[in-house]
C-alpha atoms as one frame of an Amber mdcrd trajectory, in Angstrom:
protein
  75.282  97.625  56.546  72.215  99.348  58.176  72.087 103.066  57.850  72.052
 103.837  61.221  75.798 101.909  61.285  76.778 103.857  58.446  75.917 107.079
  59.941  77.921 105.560  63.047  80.791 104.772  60.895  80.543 108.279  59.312
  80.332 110.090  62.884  83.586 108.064  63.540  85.521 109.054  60.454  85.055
 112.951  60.919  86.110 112.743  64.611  89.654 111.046  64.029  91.935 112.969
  65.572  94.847 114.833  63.927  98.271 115.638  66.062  99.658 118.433  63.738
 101.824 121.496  65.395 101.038 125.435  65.172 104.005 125.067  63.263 103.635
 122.770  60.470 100.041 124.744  60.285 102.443 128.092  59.356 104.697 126.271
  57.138 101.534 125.321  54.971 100.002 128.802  55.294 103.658 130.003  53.579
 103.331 127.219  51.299  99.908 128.615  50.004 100.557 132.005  50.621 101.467
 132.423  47.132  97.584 131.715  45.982  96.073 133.821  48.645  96.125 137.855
  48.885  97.623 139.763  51.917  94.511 139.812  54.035  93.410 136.392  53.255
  96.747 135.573  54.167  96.934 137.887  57.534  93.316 136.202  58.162  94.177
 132.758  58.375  97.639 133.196  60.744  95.409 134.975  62.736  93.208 131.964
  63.111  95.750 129.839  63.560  97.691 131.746  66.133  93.875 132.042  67.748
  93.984 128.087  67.718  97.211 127.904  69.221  96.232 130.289  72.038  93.192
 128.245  73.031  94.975 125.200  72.413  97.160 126.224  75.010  94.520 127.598
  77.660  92.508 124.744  77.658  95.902 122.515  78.402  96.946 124.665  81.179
  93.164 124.460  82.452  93.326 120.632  82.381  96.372 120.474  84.219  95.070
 122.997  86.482  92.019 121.263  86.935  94.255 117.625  87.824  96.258 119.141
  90.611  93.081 120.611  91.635  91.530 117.453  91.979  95.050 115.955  93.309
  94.495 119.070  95.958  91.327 118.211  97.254  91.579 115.009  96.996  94.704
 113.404  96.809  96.442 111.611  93.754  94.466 109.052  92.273  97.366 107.368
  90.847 101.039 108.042  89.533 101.571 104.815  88.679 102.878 103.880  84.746
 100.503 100.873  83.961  97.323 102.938  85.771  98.232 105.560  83.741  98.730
 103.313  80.751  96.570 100.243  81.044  98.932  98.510  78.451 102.361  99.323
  79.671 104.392  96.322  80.529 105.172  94.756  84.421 105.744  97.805  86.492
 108.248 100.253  85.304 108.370 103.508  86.979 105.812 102.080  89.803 108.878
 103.247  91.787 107.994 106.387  91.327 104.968 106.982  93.099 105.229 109.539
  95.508 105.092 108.676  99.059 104.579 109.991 103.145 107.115 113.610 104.156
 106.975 112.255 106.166 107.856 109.947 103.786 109.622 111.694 103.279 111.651
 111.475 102.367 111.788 111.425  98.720 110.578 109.109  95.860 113.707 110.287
  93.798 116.940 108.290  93.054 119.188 108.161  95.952 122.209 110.895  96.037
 123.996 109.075  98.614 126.297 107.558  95.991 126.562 111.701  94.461 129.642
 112.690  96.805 131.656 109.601  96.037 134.593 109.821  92.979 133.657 109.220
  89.655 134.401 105.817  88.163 134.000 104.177  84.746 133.512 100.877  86.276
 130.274  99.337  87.095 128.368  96.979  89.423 127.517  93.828  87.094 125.450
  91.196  87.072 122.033  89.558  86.661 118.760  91.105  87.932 118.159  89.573
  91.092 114.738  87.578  91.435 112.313  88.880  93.113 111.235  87.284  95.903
 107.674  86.066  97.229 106.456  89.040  99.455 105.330  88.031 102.961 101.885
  87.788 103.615 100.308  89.424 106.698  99.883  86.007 108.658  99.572  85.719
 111.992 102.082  87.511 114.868 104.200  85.513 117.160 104.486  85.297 120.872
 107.721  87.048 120.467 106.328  89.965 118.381 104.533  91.460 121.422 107.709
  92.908 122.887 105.290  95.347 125.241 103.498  92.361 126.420 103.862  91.983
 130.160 105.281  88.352 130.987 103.536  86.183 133.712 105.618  83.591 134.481
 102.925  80.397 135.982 104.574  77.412 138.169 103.083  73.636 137.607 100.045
  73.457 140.262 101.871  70.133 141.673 104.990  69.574 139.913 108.236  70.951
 140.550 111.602  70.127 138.782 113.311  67.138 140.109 109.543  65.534 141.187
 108.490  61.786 140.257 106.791  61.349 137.435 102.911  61.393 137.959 102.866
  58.664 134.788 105.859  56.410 135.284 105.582  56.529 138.928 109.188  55.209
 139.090 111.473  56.065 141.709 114.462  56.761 139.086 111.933  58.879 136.591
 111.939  62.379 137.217 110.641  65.562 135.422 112.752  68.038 134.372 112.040
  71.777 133.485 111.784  72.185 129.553 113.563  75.500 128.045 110.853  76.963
 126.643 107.377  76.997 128.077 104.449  76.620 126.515 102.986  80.133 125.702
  99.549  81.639 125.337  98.995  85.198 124.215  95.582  87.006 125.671  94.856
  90.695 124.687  92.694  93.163 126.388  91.180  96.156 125.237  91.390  99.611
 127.218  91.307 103.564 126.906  95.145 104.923 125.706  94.700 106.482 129.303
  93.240 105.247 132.456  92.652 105.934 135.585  92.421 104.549 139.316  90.323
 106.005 142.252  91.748 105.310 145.577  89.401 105.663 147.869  90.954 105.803
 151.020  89.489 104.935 153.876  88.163 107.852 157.130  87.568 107.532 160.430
  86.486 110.371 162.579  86.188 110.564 166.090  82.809 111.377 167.566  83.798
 113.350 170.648  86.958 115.682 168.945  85.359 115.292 165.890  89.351 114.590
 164.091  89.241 112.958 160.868  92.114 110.461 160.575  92.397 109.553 156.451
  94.255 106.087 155.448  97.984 106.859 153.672  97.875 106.790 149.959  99.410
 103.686 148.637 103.388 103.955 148.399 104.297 105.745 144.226 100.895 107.315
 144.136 102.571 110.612 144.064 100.323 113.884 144.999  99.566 114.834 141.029
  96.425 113.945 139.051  98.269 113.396 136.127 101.194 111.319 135.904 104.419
 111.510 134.117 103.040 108.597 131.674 100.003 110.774 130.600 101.707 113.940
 128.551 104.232 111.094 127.200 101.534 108.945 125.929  99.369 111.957 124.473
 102.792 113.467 122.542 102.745 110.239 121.196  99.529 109.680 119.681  99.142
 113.178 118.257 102.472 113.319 117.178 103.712 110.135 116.545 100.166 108.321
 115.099  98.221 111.887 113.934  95.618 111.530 116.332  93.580 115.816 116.859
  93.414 115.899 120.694  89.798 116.330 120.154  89.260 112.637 118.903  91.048
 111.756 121.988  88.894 113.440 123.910  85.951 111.890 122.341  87.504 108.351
 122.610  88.311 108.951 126.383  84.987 109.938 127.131  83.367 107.158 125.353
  85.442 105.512 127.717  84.343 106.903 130.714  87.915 108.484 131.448  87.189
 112.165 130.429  90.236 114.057 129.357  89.519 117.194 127.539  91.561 118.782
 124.149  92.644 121.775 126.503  94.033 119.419 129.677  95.915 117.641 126.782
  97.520 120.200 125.227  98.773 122.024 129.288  99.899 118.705 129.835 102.193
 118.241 126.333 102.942 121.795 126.429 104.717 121.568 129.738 106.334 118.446
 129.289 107.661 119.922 126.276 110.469 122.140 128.360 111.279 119.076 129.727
 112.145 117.607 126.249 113.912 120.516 125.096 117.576 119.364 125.540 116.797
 116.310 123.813 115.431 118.116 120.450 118.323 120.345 121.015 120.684 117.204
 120.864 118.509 116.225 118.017 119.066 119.312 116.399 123.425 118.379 117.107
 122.947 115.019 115.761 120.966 115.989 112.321 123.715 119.028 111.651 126.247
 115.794 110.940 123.908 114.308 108.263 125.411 113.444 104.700 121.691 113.920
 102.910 119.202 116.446 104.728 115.841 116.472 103.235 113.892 120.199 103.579
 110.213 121.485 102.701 107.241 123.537 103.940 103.823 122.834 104.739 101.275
 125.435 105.798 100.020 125.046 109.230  97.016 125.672 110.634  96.797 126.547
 114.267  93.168 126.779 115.777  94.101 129.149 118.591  96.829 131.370 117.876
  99.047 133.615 120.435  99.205 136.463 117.578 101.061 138.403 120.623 103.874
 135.789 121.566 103.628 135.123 117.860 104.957 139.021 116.963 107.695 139.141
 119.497 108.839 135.624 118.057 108.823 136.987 114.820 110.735 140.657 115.489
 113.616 138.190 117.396 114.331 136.288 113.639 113.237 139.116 111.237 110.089
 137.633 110.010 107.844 140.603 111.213 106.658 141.474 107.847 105.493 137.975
 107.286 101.947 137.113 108.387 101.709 133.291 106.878 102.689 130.269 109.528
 104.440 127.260 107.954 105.893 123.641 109.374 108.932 122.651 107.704 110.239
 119.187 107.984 114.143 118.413 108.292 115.202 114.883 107.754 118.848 114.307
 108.049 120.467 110.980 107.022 123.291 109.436 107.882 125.753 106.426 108.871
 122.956 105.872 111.847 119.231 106.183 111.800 117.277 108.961 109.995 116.516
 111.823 111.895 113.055 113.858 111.706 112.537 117.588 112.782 109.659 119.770
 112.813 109.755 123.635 113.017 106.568 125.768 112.998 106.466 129.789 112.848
 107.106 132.427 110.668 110.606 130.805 108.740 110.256 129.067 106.143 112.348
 126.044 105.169 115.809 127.170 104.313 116.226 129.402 107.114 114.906 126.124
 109.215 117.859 124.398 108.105 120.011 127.687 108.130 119.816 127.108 112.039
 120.642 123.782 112.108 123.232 123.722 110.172 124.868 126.483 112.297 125.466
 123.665 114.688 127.566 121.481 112.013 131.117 120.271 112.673 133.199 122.810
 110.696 135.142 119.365 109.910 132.734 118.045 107.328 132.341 118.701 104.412
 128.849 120.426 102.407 126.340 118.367 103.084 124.132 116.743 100.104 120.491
 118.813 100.498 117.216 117.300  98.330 114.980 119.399  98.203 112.233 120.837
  95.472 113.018 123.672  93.238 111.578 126.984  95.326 115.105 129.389  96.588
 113.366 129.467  99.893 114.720 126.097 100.717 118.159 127.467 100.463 119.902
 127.805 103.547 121.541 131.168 102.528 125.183 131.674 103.519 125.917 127.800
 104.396 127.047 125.701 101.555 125.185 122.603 100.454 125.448 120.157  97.387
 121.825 120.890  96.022 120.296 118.159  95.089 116.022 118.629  93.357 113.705
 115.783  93.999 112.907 113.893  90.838 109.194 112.877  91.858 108.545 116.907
  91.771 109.748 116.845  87.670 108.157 113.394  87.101 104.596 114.333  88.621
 104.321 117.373  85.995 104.350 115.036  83.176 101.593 113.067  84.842  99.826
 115.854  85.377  99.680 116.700  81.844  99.416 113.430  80.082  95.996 113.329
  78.530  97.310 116.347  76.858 100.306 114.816  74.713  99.922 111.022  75.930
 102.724 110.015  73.697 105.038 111.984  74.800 104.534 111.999  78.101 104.355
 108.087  77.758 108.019 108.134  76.155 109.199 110.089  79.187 107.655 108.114
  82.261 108.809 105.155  80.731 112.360 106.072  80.410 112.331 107.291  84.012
 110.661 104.240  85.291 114.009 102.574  84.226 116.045 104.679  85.845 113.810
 104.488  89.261 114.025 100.246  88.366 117.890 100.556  88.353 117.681 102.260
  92.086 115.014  99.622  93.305 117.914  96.925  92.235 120.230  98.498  93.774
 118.422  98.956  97.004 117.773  95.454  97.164 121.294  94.582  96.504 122.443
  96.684  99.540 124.878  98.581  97.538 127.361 100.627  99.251 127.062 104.659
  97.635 130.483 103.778  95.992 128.880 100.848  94.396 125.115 102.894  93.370
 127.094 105.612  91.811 128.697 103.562  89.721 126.041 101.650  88.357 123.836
 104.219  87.910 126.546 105.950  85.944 126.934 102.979  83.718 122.584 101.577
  83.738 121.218 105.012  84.382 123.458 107.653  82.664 122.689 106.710  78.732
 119.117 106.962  79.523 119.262 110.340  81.269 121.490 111.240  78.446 119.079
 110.150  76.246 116.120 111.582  77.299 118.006 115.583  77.311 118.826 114.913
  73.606 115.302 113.569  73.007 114.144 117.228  74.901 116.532 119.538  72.745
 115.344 117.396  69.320 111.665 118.064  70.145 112.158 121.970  70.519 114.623
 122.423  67.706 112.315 120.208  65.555 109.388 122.623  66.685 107.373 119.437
  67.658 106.608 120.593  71.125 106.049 124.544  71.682 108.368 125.612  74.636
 105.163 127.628  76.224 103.127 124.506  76.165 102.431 122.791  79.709 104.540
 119.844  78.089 107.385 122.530  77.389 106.929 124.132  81.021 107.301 120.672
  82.298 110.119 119.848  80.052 111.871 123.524  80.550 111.240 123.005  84.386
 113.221 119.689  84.114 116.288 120.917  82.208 116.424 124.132  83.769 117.199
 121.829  86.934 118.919 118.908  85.369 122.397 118.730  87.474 120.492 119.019
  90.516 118.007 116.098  89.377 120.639 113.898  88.136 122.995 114.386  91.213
 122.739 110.633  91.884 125.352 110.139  88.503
């Protein structure tokens, strides 16, 4: 061996890396306190409570510094086998966390939470997974906002001679389905039409007589199409009304961010009973999903703003935040938006003013922060797993074994909800199999939790501890879906 290697192989040897606790550090120190003197002694805890100090600061700045990162710009990954290049197939890939919109939650469903207990349990064999579809190509019948021209045979008609057999007892017939061709065209989200109608003036009078505008032109510049269309693409596909105004006048239809918003504004009032019915309809929900964004709002009305804020009691409050309801039920999911001065809980305090005194406490899932609490109406509180799972990703090249041990054993439990999504279970039929599949390992993983702190293996002021304290300090609310 060269000397260079051996240097190499040298460099290598000092750098291994040690995992030993501040504790077992003090339980040497004791050990050896007997050949040391008093301020030797006091010395070296002093260093070693130094270590554990900085230790701990620079793993609270790394974590820091990842949901910095995650902050700016987004989360590189969540997934187990990014995480851990050698993990096996894709436990816990369930887990990553999703759209708010997505809502809703990347948890384990509570729907089954409000059904009786039973022993028993769903069995039987994984299912196979199935081939996903591939992108392909869409069908005629896929464009259901295609308009339909219907196009008669130049010179045939049903009943004719045929052209080819030329018999008199051979005749064509019409076939069920026609044969179908699919042409798309390209235009502006809105257009326009100029009717220029036609003037004639009289040369002696000098009276103007103007053409009739064509009949459903209507008097206004704007139609009732044009506010619908523009609620939809900023609300519905997240499109600024300024890059609408840029598209439109690339376009050669001009329609500025200001005309947009007067025109969505007042169509708004129009739309207000429906929300309001919205509002009915979401009270009724089994699961209602709550949080806050902050909001920013280019061009506040700090005055209407005030008076809107002495009316609810949020005077003394000067942030502005967008909460997003999304109540579940028997029928479709239901998505409302509230911005202002309240934050989430008293957002869902209001709706669920308008709830059936009839039914029973809904199931909320929500994150861990008392302002999602809807005060003085009753809710089965349920906290979103994802929120505890992402803190152990956060801190994982911290204590990578650990936080290995616990990903994987959740990525089990998220596996056991992907089967039973894909079975279709009823909530009867989820609870119990996740209180037979996912119970021992949730059980498990608390014991696991109390071992590591009463074995001193993990300190409790650690990020890992935070984490782990922030879990078990929440754990009937995580583990509603048992």
């Amino acid at each position: 061996m060269s000397q260079k290697k051996k240097k190499q192989e040298k460099k290598k040897q000092k750098a291994k890396r040690q995992e030993v606790s501040i504790q077992e550090l003090h339980d040497i120190l004791d050990r050896a306190k007997g050949s040391l003197s008093d301020s030797d002694h006091e010395r070296l805890v002093g260093a070693v409570d130094t270590l554990a100090s900085i230790t701990q600061l620079l793993e609270s700045k790394d974590a820091s510094l990842r949901r910095l990162r995650s902050m700016l710009f987004g989360p590189s990954t969540e997934k187990l086998r990014q995480l851990f290049p050698d993990a096996p197939g894709k436990t816990g890939d369930s887990a990553t966390t999703p759209d708010p919109t997505e809502g809703a939650t990347a948890a384990p469903s509570s729907e089954g939470a409000a059904a009786a207990p039973s022993s028993d349990a769903t069995q039987g064999q994984t299912p196979e997974k199935t081939k996903r579809k591939g992108h392909g190509r869409n069908g005629a019948s896929q464009y259901t906002g295609a308009t339909n021209v219907h196009v008669d045979h130049a010179s045939l008609k049903p009943g004719c001679v045929c052209p080819d057999c030329n018999s008199e007892g051979c005749k064509v017939y019409e076939q069920k389905d026609p044969a179908l061709i699919v042409r798309i065209t390209g235009m502006a989200p809105i257009t326009a039409s100029i009717y220029k109608l036609q003037r004639l003036r009289c040369h002696i009078c000098g009276k103007v007589f103007t053409a009739a505008s064509p009949e459903g032109v209507g008097d206004e510049k704007y139609d009732e199409t044009v506010p619908s269309m523009v609620g939809m693409l900023r609300y519905g596909a997240g499109i600024p009304f300024y890059r609408l105004e840029h598209l439109q006048s690339n376009m050669g239809i001009p329609l500025p961010a200001g005309t947009q918003w007067d025109l969505v504004d007042e169509a708004a009032d129009q739309l207000e009973p429906a929300f309001e019915e919205l509002e009915r309809q979401a009270a009724q929900g089994e699961i209602l999903h709550n949080d806050d964004t902050t909001m920013t709002i280019l061009d506040l009305d700090k005055e209407r703003l005030k008076e809107a804020a002495k009316e609810d009691g949020t005077a003394d409050r000067t942030g502005t935040f967008t909460t997003g309801i999304v109540s579940t039920g028997d029928d479709h999911p239901i998505a409302l938006f509230f911005t202002g001065r309240q934050h989430a809980g008293e957002n869902l305090k209001d709706v669920l003013a308008k709830r059936s005194a009839e039914l029973e406490a809904p199931i909320q899932m929500s994150d861990g922060l008392s302002r999602n609490t809807p005060g003085s109406f009753q809710t089965i509180m349920a906290n979103c797993m994802a929120h505890a799972r992402r803190k152990y990703v956060e801190v994982v090249e911290a204590f990578p074994d650990e936080c290995r041990h616990i990903l994987e054993t959740l990525g089990e439990v998220y596996r056991f909800d992907d089967e039973a999504r894909s079975r279709k279970m009823s909530p009867e039929e989820r609870l119990r199999w996740h209180q037979v599949n996912s119970a021992p390992l949730m059980d498990g993983l608390r014991r696991w939790f109390e071992e590591q702190f009463e074995a001193k293996l993990i300190e409790p002021n650690s990020e890992l501890g935070k984490a782990i304290r922030y879990m078990t300090k929440r754990w009937d609310k995580l583990t509603l879906f048992l």
